[in-house]
NUTIZA-161795 format. One line per 5 residues: for each residue x, y, z of N, C-alpha, C, O. Coordinates in Angstrom, 1 decimal, padded with zeros to 4 digits, always signed. Example, Ala and Ser with C-alpha at 12.3 -4.5 7.8 and 13.67 -1.06 7.14 Angstrom:
REM NUTIZA-161795
+013.2 -005.7 +007.8 +012.3 -004.5 +007.8 +013.2 -003.3 +007.8 +014.2 -003.3 +008.5; +012.8 -002.2 +007.1 +013.7 -001.1 +007.1 +012.9 +000.0 +007.9 +013.4 +001.1 +008.0
END
This chain:
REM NUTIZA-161795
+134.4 +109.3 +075.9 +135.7 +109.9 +076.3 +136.8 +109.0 +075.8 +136.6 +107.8 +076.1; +138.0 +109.3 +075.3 +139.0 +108.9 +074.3 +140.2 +108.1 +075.8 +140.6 +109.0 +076.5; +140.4 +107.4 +075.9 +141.7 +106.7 +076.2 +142.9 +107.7 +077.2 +143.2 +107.5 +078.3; +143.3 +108.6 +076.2 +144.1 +109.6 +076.5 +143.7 +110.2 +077.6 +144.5 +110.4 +078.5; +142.0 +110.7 +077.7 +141.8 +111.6 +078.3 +141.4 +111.0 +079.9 +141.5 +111.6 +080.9
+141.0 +109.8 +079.7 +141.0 +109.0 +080.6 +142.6 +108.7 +081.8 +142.6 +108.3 +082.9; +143.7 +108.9 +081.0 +144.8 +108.7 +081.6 +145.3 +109.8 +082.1 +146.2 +109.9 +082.9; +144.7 +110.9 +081.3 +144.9 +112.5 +082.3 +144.4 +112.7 +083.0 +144.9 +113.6 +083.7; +142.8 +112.2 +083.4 +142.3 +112.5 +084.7 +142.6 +111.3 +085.7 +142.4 +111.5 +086.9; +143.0 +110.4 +085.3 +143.3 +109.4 +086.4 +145.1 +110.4 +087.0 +145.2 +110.9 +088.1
+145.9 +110.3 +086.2 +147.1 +111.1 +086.5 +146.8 +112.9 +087.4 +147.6 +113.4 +088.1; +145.8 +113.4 +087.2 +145.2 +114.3 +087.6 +145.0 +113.9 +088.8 +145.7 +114.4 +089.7; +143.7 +112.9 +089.1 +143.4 +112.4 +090.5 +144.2 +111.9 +091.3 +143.9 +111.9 +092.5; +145.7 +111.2 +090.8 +146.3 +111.3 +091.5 +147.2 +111.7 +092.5 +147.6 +111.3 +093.6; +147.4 +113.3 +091.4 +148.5 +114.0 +092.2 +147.1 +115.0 +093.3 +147.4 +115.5 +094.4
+145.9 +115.1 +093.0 +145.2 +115.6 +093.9 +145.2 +114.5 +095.0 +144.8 +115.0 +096.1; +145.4 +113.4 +095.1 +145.0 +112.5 +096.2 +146.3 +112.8 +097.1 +146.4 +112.3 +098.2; +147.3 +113.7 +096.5 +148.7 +113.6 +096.8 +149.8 +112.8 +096.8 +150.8 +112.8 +097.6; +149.6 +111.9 +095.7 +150.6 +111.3 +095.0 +151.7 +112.2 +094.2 +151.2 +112.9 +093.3; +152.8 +112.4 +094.4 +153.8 +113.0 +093.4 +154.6 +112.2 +092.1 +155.2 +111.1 +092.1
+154.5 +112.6 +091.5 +154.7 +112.5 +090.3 +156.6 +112.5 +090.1 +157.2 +113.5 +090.0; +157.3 +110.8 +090.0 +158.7 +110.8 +089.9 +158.9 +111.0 +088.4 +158.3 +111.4 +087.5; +160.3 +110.6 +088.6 +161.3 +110.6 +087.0 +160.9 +109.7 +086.4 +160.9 +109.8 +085.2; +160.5 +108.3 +087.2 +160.6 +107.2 +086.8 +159.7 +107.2 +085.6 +158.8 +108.1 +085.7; +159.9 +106.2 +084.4 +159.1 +105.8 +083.9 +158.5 +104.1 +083.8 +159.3 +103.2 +084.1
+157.0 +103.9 +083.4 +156.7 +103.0 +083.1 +157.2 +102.0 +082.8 +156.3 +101.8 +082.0; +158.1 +100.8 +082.6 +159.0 +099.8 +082.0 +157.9 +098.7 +080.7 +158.2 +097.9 +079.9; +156.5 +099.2 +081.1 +155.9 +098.4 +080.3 +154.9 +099.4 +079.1 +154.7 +099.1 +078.0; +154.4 +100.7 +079.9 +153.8 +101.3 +078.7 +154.6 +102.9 +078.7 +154.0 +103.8 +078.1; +155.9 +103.3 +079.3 +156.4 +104.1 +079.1 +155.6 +105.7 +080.1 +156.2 +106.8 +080.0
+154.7 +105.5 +080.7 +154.4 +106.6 +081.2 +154.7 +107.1 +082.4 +155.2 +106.3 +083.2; +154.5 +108.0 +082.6 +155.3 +108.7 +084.4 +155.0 +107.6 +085.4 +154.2 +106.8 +085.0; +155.4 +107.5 +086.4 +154.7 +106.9 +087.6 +155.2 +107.9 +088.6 +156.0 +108.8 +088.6; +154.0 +107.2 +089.6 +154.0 +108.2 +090.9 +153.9 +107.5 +091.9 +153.5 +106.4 +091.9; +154.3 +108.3 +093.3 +154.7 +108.3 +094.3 +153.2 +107.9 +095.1 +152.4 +108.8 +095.2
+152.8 +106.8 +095.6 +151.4 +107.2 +096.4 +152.1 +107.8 +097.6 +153.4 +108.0 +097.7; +150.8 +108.3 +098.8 +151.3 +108.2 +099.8 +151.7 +107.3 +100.9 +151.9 +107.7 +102.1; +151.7 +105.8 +100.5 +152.1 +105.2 +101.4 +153.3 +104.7 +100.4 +153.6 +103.5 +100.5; +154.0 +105.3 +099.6 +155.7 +104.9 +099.3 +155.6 +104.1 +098.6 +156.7 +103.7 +098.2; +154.3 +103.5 +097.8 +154.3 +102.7 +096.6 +154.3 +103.0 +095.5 +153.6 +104.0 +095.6
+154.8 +103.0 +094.2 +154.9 +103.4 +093.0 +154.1 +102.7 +092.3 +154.1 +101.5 +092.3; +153.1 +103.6 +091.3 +152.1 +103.4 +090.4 +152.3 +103.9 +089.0 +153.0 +104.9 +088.7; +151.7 +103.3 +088.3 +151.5 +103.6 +086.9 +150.2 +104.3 +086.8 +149.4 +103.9 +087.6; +149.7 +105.2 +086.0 +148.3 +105.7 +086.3 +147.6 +105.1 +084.7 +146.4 +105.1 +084.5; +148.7 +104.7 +083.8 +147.9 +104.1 +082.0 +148.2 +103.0 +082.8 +149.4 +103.4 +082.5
+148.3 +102.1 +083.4 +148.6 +100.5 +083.2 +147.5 +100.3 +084.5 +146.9 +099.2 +084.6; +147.4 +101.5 +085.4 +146.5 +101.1 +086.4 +147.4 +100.0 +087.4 +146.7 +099.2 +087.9; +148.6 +100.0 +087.6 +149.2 +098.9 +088.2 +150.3 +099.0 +089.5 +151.2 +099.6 +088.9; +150.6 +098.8 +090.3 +151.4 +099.2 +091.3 +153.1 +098.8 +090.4 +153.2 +098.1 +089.4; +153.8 +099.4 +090.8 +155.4 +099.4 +090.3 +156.6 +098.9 +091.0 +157.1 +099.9 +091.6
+157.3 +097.8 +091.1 +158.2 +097.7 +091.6 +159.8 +097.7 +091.0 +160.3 +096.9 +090.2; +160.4 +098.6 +091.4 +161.4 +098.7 +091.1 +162.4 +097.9 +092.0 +162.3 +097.9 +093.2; +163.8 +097.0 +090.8 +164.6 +096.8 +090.9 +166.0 +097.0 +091.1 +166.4 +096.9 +089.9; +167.0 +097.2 +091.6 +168.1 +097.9 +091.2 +169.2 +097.0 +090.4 +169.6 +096.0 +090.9; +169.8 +097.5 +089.0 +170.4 +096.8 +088.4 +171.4 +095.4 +089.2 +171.3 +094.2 +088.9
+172.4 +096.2 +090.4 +173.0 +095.4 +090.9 +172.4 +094.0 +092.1 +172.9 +093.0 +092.5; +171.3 +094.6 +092.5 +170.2 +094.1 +093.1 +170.0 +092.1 +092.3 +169.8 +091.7 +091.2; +170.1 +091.2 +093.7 +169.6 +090.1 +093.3 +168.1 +089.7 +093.4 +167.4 +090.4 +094.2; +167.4 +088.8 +092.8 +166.1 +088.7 +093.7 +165.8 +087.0 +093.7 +165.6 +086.1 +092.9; +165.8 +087.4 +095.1 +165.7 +085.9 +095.7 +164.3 +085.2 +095.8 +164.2 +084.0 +096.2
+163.4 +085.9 +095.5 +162.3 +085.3 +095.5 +161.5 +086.2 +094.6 +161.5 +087.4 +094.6; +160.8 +085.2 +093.4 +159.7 +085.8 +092.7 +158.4 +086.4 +093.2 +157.5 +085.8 +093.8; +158.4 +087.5 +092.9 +157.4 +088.4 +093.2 +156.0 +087.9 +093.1 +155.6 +087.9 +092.0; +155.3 +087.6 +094.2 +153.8 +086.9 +093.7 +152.7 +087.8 +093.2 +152.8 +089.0 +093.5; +151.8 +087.5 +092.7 +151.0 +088.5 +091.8 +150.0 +088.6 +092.4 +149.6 +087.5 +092.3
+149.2 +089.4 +093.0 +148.0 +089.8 +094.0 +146.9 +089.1 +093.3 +146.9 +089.3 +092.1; +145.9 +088.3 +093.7 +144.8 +087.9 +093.2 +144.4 +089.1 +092.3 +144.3 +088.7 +091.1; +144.1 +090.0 +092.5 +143.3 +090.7 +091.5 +144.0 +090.6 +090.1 +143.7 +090.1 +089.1; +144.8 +091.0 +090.4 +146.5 +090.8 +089.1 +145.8 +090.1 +088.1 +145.5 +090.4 +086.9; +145.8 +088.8 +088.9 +145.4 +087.0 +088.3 +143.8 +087.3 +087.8 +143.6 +087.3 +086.6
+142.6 +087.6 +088.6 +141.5 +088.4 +087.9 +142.0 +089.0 +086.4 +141.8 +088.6 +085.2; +142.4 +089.8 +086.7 +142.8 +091.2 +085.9 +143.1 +090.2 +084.3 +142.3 +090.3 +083.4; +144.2 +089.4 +084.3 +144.9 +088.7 +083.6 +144.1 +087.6 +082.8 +144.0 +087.5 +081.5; +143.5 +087.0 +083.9 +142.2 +085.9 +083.3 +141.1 +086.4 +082.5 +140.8 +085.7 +081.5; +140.2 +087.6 +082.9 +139.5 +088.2 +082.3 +139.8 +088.8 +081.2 +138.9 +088.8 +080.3
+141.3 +089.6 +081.1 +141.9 +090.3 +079.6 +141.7 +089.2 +079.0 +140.7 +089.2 +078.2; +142.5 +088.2 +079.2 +142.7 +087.0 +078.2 +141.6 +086.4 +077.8 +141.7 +086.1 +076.6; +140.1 +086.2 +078.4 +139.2 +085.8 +078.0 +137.9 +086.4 +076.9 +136.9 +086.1 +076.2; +139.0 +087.5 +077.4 +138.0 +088.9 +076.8 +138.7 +089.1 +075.3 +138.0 +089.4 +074.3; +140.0 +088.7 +075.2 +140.9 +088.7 +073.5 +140.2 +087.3 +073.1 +139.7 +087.3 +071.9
+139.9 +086.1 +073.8 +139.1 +085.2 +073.1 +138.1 +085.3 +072.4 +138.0 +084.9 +071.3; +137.1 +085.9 +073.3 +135.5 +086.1 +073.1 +135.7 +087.3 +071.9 +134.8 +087.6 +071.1; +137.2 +088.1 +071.9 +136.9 +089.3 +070.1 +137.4 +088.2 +069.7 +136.4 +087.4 +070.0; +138.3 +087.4 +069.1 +138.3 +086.7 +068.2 +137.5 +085.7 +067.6 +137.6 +085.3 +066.5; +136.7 +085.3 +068.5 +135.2 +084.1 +067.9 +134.3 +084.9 +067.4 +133.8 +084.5 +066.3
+134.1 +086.4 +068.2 +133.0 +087.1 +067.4 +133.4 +087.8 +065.7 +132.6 +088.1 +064.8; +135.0 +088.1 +065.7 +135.6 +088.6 +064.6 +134.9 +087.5 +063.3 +134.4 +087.7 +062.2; +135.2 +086.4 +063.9 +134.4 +085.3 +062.6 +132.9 +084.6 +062.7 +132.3 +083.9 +061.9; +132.7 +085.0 +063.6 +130.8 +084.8 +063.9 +130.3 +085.1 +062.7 +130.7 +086.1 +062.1; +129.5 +084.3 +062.2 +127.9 +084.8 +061.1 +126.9 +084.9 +061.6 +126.0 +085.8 +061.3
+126.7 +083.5 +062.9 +125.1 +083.6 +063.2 +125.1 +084.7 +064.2 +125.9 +085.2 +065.0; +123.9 +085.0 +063.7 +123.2 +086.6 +065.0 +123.0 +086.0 +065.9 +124.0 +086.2 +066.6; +122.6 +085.4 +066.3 +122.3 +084.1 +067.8 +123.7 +084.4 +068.5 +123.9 +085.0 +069.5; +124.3 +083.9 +067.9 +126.2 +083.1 +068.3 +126.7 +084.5 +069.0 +127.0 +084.5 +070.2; +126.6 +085.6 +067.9 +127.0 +087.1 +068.3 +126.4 +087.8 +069.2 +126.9 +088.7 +069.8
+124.9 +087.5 +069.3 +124.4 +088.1 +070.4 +124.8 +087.8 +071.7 +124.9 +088.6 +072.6; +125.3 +086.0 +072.1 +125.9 +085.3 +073.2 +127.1 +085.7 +073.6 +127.4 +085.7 +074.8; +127.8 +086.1 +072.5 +128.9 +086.4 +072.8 +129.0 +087.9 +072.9 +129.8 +088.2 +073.8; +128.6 +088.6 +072.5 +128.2 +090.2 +073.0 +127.5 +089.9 +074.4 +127.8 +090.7 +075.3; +127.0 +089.1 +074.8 +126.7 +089.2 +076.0 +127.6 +088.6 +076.9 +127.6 +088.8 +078.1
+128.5 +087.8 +076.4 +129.7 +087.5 +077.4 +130.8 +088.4 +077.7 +131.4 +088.7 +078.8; +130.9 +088.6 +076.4 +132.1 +089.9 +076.4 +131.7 +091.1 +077.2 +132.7 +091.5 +077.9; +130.5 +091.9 +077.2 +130.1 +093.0 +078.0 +130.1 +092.7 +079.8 +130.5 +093.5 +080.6; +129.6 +091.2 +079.9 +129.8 +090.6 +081.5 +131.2 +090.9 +081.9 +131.5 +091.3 +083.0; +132.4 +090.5 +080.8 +133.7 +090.3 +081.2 +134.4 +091.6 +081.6 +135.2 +091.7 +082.5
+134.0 +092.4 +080.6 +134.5 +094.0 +080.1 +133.9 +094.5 +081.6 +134.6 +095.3 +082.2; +132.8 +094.2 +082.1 +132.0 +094.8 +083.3 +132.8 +094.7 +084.8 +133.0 +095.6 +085.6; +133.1 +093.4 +084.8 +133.8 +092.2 +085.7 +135.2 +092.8 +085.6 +135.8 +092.6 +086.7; +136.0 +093.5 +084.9 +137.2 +093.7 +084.5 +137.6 +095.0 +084.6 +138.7 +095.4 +084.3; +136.3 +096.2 +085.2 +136.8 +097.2 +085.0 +136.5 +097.4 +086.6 +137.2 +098.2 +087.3
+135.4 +096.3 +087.3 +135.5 +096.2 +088.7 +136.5 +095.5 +089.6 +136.4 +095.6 +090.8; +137.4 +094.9 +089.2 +138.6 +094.6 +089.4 +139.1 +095.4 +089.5 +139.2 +095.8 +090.6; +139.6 +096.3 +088.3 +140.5 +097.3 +088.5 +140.1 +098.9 +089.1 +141.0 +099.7 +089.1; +138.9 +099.2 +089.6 +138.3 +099.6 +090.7 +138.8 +099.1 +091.7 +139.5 +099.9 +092.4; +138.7 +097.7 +092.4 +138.9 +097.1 +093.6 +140.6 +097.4 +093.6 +141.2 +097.4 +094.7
+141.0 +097.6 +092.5 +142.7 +097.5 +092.6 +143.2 +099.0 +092.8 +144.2 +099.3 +093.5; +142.5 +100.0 +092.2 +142.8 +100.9 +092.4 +142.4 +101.4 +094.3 +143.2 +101.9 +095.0; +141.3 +101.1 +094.7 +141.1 +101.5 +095.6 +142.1 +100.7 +097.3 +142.2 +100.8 +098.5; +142.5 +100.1 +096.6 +143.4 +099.5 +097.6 +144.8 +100.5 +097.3 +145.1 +100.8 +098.5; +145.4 +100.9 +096.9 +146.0 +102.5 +096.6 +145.5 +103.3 +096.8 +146.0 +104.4 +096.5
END
């Protein structure tokens, strides 16, 4: 299943869960966000809760990042390392280790973002 189509049924399951669908857009990947029903704003391609600021608005304290966030972030990042060692790998051994690390991470990373979604 292609990316796209993945982001229309998640946007789909949304508005069935009764999320409405605002004006607002995305600030990082440009797509609609929505309304859950408890007044939080989501992204449904970034998978991410949304906070909006108002231009004139100060902010007095930096917004802290939910442990999963920091998961989320650690594992992307680990996961762009482990393609770049394997992009220059020769040995089969080396690449099989690392195919096996990368699929742990990719696994680990999509249950995060399960755990993140279902807290929404």
């Amino acid at each position: 299943m292609s990316t796209n189509n993945d982001e229309i049924k998640s946007m789909a399951n949304l508005l069935r869960s009764g999320a409405t669908l605002t004006s607002l857009s995305c600030p990082v990947c440009s797509s609609p966000i929505f309304r859950l029903k408890n007044e939080s704003l989501w992204c449904a391609k970034c998978q991410k809760k949304v906070i909006v600021v108002k231009e004139d608005e100060q902010i007095n304290e930096i917004q802290t990042i939910s442990p999963l966030e920091k998961v989320e972030y650690t594992l992307t990042t680990k996961i762009l390392e482990i393609n770049d060692r394997i992009k220059d790998e020769k040995d089969i051994t080396e690449l099989h280790k690392l195919s096996l690390v990368l699929t742990s991470l990719l696994d680990n990373l999509d249950k995060a973002k399960k755990v993140e979604r279902q807290r929404f």
